[in-house]
Backbone as numpy.savetxt, mean C-alpha at the origin, in Angstrom:
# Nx Ny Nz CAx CAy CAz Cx Cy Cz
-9.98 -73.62 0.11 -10.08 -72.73 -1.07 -9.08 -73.22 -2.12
-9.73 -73.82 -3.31 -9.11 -74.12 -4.41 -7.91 -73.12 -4.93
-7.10 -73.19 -5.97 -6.21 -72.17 -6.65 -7.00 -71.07 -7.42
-8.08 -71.67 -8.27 -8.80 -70.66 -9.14 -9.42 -69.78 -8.16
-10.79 -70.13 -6.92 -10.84 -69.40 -6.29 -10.30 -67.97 -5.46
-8.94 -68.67 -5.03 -8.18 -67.72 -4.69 -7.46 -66.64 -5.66
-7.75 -66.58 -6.86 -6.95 -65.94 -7.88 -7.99 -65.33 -8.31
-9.35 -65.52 -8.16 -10.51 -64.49 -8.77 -10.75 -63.50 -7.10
-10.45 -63.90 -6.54 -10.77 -63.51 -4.32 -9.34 -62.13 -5.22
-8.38 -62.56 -5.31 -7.20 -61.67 -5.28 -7.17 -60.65 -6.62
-7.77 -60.91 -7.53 -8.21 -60.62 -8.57 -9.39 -59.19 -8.47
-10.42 -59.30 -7.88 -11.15 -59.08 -7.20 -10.72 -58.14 -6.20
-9.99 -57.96 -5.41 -9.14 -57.37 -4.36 -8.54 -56.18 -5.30
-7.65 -56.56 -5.78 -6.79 -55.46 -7.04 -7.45 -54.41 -7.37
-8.64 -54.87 -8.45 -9.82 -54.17 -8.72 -10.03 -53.22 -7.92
-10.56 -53.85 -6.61 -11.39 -52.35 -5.78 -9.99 -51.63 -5.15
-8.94 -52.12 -5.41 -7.83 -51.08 -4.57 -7.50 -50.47 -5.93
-7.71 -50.89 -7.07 -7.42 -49.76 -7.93 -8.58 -48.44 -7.66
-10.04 -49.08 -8.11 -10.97 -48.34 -8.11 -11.07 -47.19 -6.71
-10.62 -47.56 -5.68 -10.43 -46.79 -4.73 -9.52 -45.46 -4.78
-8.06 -46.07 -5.49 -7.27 -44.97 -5.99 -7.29 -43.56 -6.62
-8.70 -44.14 -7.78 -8.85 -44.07 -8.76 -10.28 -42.77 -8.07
-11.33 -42.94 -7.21 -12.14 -42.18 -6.90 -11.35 -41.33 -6.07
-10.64 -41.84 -5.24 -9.38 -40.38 -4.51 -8.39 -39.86 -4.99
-8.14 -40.27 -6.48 -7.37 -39.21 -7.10 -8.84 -38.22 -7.87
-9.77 -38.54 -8.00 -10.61 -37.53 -8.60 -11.57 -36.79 -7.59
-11.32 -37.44 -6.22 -12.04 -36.40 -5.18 -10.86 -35.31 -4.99
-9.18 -35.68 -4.72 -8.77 -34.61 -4.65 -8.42 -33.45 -6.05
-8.74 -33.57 -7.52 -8.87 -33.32 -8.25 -10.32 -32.27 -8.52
-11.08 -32.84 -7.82 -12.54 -31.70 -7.99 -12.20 -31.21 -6.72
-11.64 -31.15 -5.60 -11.52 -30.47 -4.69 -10.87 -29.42 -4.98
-9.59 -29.54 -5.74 -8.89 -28.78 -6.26 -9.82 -27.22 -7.25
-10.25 -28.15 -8.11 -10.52 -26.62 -9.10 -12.57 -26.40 -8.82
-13.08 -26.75 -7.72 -14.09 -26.35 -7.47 -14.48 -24.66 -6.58
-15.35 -23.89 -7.65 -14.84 -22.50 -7.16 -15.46 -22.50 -5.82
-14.12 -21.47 -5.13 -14.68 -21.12 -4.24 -15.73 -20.04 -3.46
-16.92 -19.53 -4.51 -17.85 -18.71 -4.32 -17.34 -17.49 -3.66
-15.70 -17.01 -4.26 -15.58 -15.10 -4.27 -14.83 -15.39 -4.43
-14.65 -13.92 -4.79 -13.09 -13.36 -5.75 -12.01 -12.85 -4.89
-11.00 -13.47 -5.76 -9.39 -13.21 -4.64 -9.56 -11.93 -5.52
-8.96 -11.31 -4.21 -8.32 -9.72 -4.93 -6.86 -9.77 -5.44
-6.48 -9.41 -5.96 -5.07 -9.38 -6.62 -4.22 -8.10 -6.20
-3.26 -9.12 -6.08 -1.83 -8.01 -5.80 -1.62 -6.59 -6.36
-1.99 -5.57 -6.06 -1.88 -4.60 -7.08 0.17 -4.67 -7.93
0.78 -4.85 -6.40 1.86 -5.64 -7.05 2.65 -6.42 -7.59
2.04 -7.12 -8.57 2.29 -8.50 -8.84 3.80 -8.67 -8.82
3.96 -10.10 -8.76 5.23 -10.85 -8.91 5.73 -10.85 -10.39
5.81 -9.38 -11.00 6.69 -8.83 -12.46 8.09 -8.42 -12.08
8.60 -8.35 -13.23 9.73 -7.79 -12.93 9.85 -6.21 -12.73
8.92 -5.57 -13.34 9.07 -4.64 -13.56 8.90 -3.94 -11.99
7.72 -4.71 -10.93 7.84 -4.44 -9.76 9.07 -4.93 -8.78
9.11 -6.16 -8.92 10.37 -6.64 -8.38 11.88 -5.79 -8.34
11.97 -4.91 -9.66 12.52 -4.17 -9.75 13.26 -2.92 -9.07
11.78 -2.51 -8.93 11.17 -1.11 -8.32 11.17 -1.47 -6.63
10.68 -2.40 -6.18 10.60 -2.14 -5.03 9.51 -2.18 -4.35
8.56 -2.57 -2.76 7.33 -2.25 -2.73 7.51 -1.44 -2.09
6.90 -0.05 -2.21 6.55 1.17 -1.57 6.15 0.57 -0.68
5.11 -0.33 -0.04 4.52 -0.46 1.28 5.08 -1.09 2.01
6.42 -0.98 1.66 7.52 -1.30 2.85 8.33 -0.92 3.44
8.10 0.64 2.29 9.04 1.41 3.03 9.29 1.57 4.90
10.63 2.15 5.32 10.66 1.80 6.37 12.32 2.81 6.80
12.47 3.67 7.57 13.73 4.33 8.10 14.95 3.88 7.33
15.61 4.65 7.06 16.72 4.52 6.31 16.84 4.22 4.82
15.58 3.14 4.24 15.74 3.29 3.07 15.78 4.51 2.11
16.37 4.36 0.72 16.52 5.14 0.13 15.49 4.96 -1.23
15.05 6.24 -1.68 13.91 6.16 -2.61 14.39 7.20 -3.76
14.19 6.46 -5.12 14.74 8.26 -6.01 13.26 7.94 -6.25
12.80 9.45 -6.87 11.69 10.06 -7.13 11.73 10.87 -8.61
11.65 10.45 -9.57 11.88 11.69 -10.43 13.34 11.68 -10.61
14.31 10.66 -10.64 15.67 11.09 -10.62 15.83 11.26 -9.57
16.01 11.80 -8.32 16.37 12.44 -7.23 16.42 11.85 -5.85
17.23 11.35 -5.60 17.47 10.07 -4.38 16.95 11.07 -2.82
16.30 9.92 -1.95 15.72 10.78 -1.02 16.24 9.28 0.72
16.09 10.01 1.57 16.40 9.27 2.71 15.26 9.11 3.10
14.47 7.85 3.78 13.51 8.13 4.76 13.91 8.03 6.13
13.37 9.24 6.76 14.02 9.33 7.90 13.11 8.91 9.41
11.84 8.53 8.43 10.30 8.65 9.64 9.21 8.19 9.57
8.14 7.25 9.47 7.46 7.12 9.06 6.30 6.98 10.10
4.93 7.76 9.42 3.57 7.48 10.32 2.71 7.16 9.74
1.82 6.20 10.60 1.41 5.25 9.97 -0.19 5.66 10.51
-1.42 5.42 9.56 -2.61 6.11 10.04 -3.76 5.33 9.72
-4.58 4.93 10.62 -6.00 4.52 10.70 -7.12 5.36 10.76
-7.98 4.87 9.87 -9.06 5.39 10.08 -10.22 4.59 9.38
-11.27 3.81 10.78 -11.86 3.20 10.26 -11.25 1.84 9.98
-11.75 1.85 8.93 -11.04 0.24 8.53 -10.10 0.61 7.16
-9.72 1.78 6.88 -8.77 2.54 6.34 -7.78 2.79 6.95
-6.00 2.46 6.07 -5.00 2.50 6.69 -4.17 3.22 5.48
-3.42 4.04 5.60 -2.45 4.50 4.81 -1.13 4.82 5.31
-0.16 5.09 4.85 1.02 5.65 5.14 1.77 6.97 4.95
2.43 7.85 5.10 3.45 9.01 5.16 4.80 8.93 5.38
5.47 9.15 4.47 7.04 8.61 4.75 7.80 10.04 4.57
8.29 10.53 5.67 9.56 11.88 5.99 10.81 11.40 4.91
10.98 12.50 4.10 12.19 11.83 3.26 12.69 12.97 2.93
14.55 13.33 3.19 14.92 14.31 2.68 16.22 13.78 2.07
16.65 15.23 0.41 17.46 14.62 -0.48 19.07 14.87 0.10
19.95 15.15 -0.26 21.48 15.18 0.00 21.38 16.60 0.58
20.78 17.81 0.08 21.08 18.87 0.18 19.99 19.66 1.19
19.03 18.49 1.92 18.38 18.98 2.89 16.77 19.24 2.76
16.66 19.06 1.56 15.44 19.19 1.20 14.27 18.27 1.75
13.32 18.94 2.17 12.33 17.49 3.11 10.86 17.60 1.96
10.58 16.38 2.08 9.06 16.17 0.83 8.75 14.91 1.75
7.30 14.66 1.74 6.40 13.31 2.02 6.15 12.80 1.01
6.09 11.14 1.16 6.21 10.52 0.30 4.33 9.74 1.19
2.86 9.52 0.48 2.17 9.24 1.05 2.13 8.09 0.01
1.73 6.87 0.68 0.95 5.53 0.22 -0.34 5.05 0.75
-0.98 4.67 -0.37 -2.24 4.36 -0.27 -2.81 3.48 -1.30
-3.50 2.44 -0.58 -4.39 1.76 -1.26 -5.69 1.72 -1.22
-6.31 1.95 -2.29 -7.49 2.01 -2.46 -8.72 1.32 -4.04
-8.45 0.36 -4.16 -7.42 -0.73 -3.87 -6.27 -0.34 -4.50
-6.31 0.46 -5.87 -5.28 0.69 -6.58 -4.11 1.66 -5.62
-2.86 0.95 -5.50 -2.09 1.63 -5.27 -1.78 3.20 -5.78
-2.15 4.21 -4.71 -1.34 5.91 -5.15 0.07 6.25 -4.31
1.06 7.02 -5.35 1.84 7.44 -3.94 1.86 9.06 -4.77
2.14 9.56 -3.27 1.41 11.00 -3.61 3.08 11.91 -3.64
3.59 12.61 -4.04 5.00 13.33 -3.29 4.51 14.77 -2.86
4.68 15.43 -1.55 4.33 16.13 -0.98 5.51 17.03 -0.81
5.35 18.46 -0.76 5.99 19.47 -0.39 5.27 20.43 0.51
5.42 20.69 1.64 5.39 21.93 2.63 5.05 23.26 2.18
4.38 23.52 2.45 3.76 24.96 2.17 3.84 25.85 3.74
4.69 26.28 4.33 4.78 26.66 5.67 4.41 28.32 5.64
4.43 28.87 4.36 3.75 30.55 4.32 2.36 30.26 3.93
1.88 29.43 4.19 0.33 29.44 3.28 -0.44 30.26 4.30
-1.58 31.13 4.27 -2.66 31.56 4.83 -3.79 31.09 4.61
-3.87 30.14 3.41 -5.52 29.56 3.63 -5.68 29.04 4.66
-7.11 27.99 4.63 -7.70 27.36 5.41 -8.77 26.69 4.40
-8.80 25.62 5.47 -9.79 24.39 4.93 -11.05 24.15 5.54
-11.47 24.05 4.65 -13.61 24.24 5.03 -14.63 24.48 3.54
-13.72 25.46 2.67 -14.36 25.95 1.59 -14.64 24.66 0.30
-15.77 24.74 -0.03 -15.97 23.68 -1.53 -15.03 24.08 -2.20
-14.31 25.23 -2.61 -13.18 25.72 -3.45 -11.85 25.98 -2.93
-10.75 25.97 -3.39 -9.33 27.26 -2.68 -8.80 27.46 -3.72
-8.56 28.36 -4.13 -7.37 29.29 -5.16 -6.23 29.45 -4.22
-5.19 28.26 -4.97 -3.81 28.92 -4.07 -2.60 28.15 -5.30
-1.70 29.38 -5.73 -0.71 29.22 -6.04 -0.80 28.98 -7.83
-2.13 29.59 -8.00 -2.71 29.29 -9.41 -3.43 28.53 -9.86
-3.59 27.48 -8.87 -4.69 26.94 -9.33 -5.75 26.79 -8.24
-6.75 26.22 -8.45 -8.34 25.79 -8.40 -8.38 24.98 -7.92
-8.66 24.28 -6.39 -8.20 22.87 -6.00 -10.31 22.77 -5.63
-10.40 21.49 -5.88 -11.79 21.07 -4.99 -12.01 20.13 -3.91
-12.66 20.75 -3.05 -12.57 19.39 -1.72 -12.83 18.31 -2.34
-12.17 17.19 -1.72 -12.03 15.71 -1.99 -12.66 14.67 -0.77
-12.13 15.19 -0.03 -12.63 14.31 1.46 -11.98 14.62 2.96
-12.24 14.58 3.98 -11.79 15.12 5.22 -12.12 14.27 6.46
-11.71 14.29 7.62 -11.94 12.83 8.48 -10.60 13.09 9.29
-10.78 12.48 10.46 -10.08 12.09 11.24 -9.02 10.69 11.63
-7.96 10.66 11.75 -7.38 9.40 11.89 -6.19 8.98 12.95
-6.45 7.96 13.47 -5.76 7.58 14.75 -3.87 7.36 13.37
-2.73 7.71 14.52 -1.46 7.59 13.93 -0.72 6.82 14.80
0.46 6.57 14.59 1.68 5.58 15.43 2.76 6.43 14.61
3.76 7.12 15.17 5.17 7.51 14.32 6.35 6.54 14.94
7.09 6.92 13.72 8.22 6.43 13.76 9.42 6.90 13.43
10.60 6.97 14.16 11.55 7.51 13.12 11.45 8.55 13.72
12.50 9.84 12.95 12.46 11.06 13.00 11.37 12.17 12.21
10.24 12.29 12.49 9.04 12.71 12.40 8.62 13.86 12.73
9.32 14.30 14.17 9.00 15.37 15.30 7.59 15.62 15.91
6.85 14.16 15.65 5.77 14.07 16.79 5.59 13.26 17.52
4.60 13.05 18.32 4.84 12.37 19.58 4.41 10.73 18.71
4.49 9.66 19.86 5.02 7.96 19.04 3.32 7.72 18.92
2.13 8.22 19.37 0.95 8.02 18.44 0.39 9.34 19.19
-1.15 9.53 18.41 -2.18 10.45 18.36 -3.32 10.44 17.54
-3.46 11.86 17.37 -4.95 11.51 16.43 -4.36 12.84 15.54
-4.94 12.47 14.17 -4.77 13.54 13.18 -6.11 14.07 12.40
-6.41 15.35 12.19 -7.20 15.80 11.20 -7.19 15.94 9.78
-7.49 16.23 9.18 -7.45 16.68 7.67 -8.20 16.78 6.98
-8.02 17.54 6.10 -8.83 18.26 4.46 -7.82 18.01 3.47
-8.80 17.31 2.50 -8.36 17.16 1.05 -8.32 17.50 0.00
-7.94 18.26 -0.83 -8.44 18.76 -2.57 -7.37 18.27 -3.12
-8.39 18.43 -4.34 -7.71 18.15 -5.70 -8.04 19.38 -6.76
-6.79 19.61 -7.72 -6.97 19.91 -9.08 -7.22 19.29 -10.54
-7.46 19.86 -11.51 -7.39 18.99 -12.63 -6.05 18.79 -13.11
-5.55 17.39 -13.55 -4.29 16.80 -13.97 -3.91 15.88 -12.59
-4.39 15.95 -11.36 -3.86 14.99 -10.49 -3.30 16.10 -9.21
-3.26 17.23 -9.27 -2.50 18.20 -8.19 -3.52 17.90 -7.37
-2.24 17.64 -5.73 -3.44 18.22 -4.43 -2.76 19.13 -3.51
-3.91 19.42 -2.75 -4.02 20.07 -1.63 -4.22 19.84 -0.16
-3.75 19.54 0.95 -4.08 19.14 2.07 -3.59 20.01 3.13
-4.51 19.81 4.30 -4.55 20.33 5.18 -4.58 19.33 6.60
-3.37 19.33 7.42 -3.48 17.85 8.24 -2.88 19.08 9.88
-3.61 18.63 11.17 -3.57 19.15 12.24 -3.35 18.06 12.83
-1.98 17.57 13.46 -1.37 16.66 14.38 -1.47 17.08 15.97
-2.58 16.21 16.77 -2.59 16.48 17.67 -4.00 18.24 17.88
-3.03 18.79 18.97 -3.43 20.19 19.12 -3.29 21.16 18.53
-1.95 20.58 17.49 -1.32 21.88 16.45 -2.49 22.27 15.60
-2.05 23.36 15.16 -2.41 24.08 13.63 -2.53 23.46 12.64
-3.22 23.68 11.77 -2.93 23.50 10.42 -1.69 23.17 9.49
-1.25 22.61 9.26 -0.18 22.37 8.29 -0.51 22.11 6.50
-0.23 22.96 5.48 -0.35 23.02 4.34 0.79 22.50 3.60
-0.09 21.27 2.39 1.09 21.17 1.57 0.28 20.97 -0.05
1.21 20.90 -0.91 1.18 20.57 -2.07 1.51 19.15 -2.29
0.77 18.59 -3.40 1.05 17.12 -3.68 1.29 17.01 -5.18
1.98 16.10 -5.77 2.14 15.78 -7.20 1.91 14.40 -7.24
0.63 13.78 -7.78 0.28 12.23 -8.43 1.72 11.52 -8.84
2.08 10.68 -8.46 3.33 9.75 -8.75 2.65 8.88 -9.98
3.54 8.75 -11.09 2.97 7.41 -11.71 4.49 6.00 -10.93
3.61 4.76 -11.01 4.77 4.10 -10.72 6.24 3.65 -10.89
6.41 3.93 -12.22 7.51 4.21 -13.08 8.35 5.10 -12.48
7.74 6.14 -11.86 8.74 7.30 -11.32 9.27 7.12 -9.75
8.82 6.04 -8.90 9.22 6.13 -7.83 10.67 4.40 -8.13
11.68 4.60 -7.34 12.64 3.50 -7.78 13.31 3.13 -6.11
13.17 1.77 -5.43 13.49 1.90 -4.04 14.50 1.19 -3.58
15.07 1.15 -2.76 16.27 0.31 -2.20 16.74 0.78 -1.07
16.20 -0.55 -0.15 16.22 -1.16 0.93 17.70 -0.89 1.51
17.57 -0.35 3.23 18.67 -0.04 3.64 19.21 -1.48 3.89
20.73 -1.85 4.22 21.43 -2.95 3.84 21.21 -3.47 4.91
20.69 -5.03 5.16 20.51 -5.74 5.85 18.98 -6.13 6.41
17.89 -5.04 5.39 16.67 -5.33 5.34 16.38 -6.78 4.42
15.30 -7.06 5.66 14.74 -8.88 5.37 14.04 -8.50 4.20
């Protein structure tokens, strides 16, 4: 093999190891931004500051501390509930001076957190399309059964099954009715959280 030969042979060579480069940088390039036929769902919490801030509610967890409205709260318990292929949360939280309120999370997809207060003199009951209690007008919402796991200081047993009835008022007020286990009825009041109003921080030494 002459000199020229060998310099068009090597010449030649170059070429297809460029051109090779050159089709596998554009196979991994259409691999890249070729859709993938469905939609990612999105974080209802995105990576803002404004959440980063705040905290994710769906992490809450024993000991952290949550203000609400101004008003710093302990969680002391949390149960956690299935139903279906539906999962939500309930967080036991009381303030300095003893006061106990539930703190409920839920996605659907949009994140709700609900703040709950105890109604332990109530005499209704749940069944009716309507209830008048406490001035207002609540309407059933939805009702169902759901497997639980507790945690924490709760005062029920570490799982079971729970009942419940739901209403709502106009402006965001609810109404529920939840039977743990064999118990009774338990009544409370709820107030719609906007996110702005709940502010969280992690007991010290949470990952």
């Amino acid at each position: 093999m002459n000199g020229s030969v060998a310099y068009l042979v090597t010449a030649v060579g170059c070429l297809v190891g460029v051109a090779g480069v050159v089709v596998a940088v554009l196979a991994v390039r259409r691999s890249r931004t070729r859709p993938s036929g469905r939609t990612q769902v999105g974080d209802p919490l995105r990576d803002v500051d404004a959440d980063v801030l705040r905290g994710d509610p769906r992490r809450l967890r024993a000991g952290d501390v949550v203000e609400i409205r101004q008003v710093s709260y302990v969680v002391r318990g949390t149960i956690r509930l299935v139903e279906g292929g539906w999962s939500w949360a309930e967080h036991l939280l009381d303030d300095a001076g003893g006061v106990r309120r539930w703190l409920s999370v839920e996605e659907g997809p949009d994140l709700e957190l609900v703040l709950w207060a105890a109604e332990p003199g109530a005499t209704v009951t749940p069944g009716a399309p309507t209830i008048d209690f406490a001035g207002r007008r609540y309407s059933w919402d939805e009702s169902g059964q759901a497997r639980y796991t507790a945690i924490g200081a709760t005062g029920l047993d570490p799982a079971g099954t729970m009942r419940y009835h739901d209403y709502q008022a106009p402006g965001g007020a609810r109404l529920s009715f939840e039977a743990y286990g064999e118990a009774g009825w338990e009544v409370a009041r709820g107030e719609l959280l906007h996110r702005a109003e709940v502010m969280i921080y992690p007991q010290v030494g949470e990952d």
